[in-house]
C-alpha positions in Angstrom: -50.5 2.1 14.8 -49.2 5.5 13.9 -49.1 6.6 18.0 -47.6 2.9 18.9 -44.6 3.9 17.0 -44.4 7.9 18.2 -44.7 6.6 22.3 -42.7 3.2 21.5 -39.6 3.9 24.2 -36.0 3.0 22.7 -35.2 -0.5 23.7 -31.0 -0.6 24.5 -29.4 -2.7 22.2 -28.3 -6.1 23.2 -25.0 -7.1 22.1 -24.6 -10.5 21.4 -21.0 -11.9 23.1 -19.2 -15.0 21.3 -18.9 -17.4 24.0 -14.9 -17.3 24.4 -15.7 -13.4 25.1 -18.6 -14.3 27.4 -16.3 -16.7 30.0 -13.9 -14.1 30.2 -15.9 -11.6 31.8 -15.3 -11.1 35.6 -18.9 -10.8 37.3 -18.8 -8.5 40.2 -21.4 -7.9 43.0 -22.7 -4.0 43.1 -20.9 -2.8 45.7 -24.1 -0.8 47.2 -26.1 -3.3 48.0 -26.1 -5.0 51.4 -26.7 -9.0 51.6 -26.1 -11.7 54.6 -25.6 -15.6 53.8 -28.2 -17.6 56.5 -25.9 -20.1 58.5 -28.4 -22.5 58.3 -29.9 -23.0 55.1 -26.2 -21.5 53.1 -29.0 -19.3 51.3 -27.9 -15.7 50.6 -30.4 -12.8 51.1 -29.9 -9.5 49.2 -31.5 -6.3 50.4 -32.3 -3.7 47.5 -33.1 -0.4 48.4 -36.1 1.2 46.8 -36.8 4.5 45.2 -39.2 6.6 46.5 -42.5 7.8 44.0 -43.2 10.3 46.8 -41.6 13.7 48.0 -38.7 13.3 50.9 -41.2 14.3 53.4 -43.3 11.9 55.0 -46.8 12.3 54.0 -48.7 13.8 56.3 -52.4 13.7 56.9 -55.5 11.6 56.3 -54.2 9.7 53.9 -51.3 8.5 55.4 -53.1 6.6 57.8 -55.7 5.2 55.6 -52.6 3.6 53.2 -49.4 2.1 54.4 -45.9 3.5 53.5 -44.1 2.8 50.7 -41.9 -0.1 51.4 -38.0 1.7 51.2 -36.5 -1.8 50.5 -36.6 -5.3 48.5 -35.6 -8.5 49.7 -34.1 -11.1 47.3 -33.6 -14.5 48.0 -31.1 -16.9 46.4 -31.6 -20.7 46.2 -28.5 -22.8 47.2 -26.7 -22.5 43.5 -27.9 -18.9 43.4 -26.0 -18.4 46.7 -23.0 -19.9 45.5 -22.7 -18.1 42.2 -23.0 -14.4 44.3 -20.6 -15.3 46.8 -18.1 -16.4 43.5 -19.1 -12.9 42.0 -16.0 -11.6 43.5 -14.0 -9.5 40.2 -11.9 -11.9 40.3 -13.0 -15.1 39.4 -14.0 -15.2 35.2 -17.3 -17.0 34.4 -15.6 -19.4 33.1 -13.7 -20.4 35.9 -17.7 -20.0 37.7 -19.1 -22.4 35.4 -15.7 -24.8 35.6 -16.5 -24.7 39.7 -20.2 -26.0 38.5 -19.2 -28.7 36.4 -17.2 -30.2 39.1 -19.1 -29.8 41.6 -22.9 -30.9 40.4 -21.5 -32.9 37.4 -23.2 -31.0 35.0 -22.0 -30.7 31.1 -19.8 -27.7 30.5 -22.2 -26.3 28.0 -25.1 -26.6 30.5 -23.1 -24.9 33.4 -22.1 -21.4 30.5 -26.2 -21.7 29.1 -27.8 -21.8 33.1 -25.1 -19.1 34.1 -25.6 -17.0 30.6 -29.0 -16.6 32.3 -28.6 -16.0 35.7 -25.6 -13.2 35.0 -28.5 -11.8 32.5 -31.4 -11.8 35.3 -29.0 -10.0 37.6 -27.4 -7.5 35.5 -30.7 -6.6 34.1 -31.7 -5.8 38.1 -28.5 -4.0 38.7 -27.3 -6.6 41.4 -23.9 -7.1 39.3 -21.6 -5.7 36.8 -19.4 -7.3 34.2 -16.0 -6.6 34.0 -14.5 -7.2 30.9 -10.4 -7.6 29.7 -8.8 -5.0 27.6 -8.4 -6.9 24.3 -12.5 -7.9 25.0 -13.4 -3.9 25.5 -12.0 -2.9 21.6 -14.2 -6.1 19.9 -17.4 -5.0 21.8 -16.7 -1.1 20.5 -15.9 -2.8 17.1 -19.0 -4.2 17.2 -21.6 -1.7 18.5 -20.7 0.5 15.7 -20.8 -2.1 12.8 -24.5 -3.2 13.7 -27.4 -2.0 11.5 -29.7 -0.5 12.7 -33.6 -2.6 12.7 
């Protein structure tokens, strides 16, 4: 129990956002990464580059031929709504005004539309596929509120 706690790495706090702070934010794509929308299926494909475990220089030697190289890239594929929520992930467009282009379009309930998208904006950040860029006025309450949370 005693070594669980002294190896335990330092979890980053989460911050929890009201929800009028939350549809403010302007989700924006990470500018490094390259993607391509298929013509066919609308379904966007983003390409992640990898980091290497091993030195710069290619392996050399027996084992490189009995194991296969390290793959230098990821490919992630979006499903149609996916696809549609990257391509609004512009810096310009607030969540809000994402989830108001939801509603309207697949008749969903507004609360449904902020919940799904609450998600999704999480999965991605978490990746580092987007960014959230957040007003003035919403910067100060999120300082404000990082250092009046107690500590667990």
């Amino acid at each position: 129990m005693v070594f669980n706690r002294l190896f335990r790495r330092k979890k980053r706090k989460e911050l929890k956002l009201p929800r009028s702070i939350f549809l403010k934010a302007k989700p924006i794509r990470n500018p490094e990464l390259k993607w391509v929308k298929d013509r066919k299926t609308r379904e966007i494909k983003i390409t992640v580059p990898l980091r290497s475990s091993s030195s710069k220089e290619e392996k050399k030697g027996i084992i490189s031929k009995l194991f296969p190289p390290e793959p230098r890239e990821k490919v992630i594929r979006l499903d149609k709504i996916g696809s549609i929520v990257w391509e609004l992930c512009d810096g310009e467009r607030t969540i809000g005004d994402i989830a108001n282009y939801l509603v309207e379009k697949y008749k969903l309930m507004p609360e449904e539309a902020e919940v799904s998208l609450n998600v999704y904006f999480n999965h991605l950040s978490k990746r580092g596929l987007i960014g959230l860029l957040f007003p003035e006025e919403v910067k100060e309450f999120i300082k404000e509120e990082e250092f009046t949370k107690e500590p667990k």
